[in-house]
C-alpha positions in Angstrom: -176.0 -49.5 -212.0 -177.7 -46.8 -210.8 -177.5 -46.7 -207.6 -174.1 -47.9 -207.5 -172.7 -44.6 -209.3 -174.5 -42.8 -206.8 -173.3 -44.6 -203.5 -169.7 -44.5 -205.0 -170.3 -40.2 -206.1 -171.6 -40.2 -202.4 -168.2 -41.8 -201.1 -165.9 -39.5 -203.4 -167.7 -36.6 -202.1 -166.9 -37.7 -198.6 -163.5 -37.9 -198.9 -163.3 -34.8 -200.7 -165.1 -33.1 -197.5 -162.6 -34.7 -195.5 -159.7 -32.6 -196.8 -158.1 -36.2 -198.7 -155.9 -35.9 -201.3 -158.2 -38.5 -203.8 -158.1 -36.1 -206.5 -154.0 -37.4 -207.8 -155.2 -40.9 -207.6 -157.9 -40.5 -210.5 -156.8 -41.3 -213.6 -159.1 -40.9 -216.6 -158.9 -42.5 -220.2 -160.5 -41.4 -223.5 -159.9 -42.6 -226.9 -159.9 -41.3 -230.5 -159.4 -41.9 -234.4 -156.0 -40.1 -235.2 -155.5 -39.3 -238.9 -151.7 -39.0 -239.9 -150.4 -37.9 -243.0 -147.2 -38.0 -244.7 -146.4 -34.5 -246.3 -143.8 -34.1 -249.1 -141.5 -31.2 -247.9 -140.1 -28.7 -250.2 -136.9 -30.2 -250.7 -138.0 -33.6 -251.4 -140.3 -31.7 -254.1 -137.4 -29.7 -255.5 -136.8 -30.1 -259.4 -133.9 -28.5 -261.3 -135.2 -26.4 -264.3 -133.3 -24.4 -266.3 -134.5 -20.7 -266.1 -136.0 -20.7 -269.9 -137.7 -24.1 -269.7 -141.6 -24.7 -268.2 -141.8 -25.7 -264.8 -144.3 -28.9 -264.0 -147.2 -28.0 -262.4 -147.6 -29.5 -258.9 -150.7 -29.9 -257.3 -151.6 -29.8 -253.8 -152.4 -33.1 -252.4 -152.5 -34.6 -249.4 -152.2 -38.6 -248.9 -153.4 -39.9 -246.2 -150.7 -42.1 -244.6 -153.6 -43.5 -242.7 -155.1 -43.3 -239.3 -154.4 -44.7 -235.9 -156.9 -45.1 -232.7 -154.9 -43.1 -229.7 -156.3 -44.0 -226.0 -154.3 -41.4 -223.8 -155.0 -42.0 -219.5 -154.6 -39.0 -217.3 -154.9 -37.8 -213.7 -154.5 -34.8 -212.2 -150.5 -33.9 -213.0 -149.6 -35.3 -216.2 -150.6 -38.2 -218.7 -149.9 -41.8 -217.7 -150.1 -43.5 -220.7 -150.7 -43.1 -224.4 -151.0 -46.0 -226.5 -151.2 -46.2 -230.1 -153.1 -48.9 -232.2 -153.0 -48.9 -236.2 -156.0 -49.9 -237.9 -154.8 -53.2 -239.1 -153.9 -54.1 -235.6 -158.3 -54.4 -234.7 
């Protein structure tokens, strides 16, 4: 494996040299864990009170709506694909 990495860096490098344009016709992928959550805005968290009475006290929490893995591919000028795949989906 090896030795093939290094013949094919050898062969990239030569065409480099050569003034081609290889460099657009890279793409390169990586993948992560993406958490998401779903935030309750103020106005979905909006109570009447009257002005005299106690308002509830809310606490700040965040519930995890749950995470999905994200593989994004990219070359040189802009991103080729992103794919999303939720955790159930495995």
């Amino acid at each position: 494996m090896k030795a093939e990495r290094v013949h094919i860096s050898l062969e990239l490098l030569e065409c480099f040299e050569k003034g081609e344009d290889f460099l657009k016709k890279i793409i390169i992928g990586d993948e992560t864990w993406v958490h998401h959550y779903d935030p309750e805005n103020k106005r979905h968290s909006m109570k009447y009170c009257h002005k005299e009475s106690h308002h509830p006290t809310k606490f700040k929490t965040q519930a995890l709506a749950g995470k999905v893995m994200t593989t994004v591919f990219w070359n040189s000028e802009c991103v080729v694909l992103a794919d999303f795949l939720e955790k159930k989906q495995q």
